[in-house]
N, C-alpha and C positions, 0 to 999 in steps of 0.2 A: 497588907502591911506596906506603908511608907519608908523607902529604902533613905537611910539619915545621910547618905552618900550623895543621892541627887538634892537634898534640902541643900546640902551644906555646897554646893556646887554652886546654885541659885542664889546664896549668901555672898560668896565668891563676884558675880554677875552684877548683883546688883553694889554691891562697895566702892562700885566705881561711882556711887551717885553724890558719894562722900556722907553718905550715911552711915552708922553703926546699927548695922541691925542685928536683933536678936533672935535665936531661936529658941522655941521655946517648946519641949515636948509634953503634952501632958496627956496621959495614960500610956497604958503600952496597946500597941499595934493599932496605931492612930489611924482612920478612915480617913480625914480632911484635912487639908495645909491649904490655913487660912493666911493672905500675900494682900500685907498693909501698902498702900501706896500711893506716891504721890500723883492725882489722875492726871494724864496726859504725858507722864515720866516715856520718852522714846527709848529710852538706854531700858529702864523697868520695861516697857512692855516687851522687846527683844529677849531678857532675862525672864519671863514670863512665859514668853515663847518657849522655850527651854524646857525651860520645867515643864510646861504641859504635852510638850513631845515625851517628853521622857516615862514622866507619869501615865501616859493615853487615858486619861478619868472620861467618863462618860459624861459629865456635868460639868460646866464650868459658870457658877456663881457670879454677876462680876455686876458691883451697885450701880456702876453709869448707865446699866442697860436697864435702869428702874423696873420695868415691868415684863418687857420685851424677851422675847426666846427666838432662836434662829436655831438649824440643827444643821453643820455644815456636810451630810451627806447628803440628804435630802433636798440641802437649796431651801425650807421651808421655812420661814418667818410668823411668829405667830406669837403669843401674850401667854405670861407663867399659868399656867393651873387657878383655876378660882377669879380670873382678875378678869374685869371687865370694863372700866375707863380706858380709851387710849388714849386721852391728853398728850400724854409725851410723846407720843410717835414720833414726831419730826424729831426732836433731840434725840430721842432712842438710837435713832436712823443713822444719823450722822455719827453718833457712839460707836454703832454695828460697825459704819462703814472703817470706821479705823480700826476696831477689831480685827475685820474681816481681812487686812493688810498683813494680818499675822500671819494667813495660810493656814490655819489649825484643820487637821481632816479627821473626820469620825466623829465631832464632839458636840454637844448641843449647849449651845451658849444662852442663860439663864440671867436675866434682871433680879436682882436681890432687896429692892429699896422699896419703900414707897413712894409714888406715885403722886403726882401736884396736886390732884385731885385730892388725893388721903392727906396730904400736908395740909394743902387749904382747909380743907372741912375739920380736919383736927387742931390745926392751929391759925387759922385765919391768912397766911398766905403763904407762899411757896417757894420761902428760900430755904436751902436745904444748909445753905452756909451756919444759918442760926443752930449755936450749941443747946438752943431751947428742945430742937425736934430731935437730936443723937438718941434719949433714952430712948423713943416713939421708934423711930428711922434703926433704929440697934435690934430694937426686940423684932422689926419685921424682919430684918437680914438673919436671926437668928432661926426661927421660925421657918423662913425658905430652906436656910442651910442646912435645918433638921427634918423638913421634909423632904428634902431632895436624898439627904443620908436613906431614910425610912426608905426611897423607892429606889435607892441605888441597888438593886440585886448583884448587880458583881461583884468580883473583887476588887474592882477598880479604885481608885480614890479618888473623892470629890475635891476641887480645889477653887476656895471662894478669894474672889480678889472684893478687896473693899479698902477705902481711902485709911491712910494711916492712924489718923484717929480713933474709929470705931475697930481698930483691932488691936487696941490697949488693953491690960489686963483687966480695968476696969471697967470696962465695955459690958453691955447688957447682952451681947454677942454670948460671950462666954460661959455667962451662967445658965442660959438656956441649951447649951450642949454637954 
């Protein structure tokens, strides 16, 4: 169970971005707090920091790292479950590396998105900016999120970060969880 006290804290942190953000609970004894954001947000990612000290989730979901997984006790660097293009490496990389700035310990950090390769072959090129690929790019994030839930064995809760957009209520994100 998700304590509503460190949500609303995280709320708190990030208001300074001069955003109004929402919370929004749906079920009781939520597994996952999913954290829209604007990517690259320095002020978000230190209020991110936060939360996931606080939380200690096993998983942390996060779409810049498209396909990329790192496990920060192990040091080990390696690609989601099932995925085998590494196209992205190099941006992935560069992703981790700012990640990696947060200091997060015990937590295995998870790419949630498709992959340039999946962009391209599904929609003939590989910008991720195009509102064309969201429903595509939504339903893979949704899908990681929900298999990551499936293999979470503890009590822990998973916490996906994904860009502001795709964690709208309207989001293909939501109706797959």
């Amino acid at each position: 169970m998700i304590d509503a006290a460190v949500i609303e804290e995280y709320l708190r942190c990030v208001r300074i971005t001069g955003e109004d953000y929402q919370c929004r609970h749906d079920g009781v004894g939520c597994s996952v707090v999913i954290l829209g954001e604007k990517h690259g947000d320095c002020i978000e990612r230190s209020c991110q920091k936060k939360l996931i000290e606080r939380l200690k989730p096993e998983y942390v979901l996060i779409e810049v790292l498209v396909a990329l997984s790192y496990n920060t006790a192990s040091e080990q660097t390696g690609f989601r479950k099932g995925f085998v293009c590494i196209d992205d490496e190099d941006q992935c990389q560069v992703e981790l590396n700012g990640l990696l700035n947060m200091s997060l310990k015990n937590v295995t950090l998870v790419g949630c998105d498709l992959s340039s390769a999946e962009l391209y072959k599904e929609f003939g090129h590989n910008n991720r900016g195009d509102r064309k690929t969201y429903p595509k790019r939504e339903t893979k994030m949704g899908e990681v999120i929900t298999n990551y839930l499936n293999l979470n064995n503890s009590s822990k809760p998973l916490v996906a970060i994904i860009g502001h957009d795709h964690a709208q209520r309207q989001s293909k994100i939501h109706k797959l969880l």
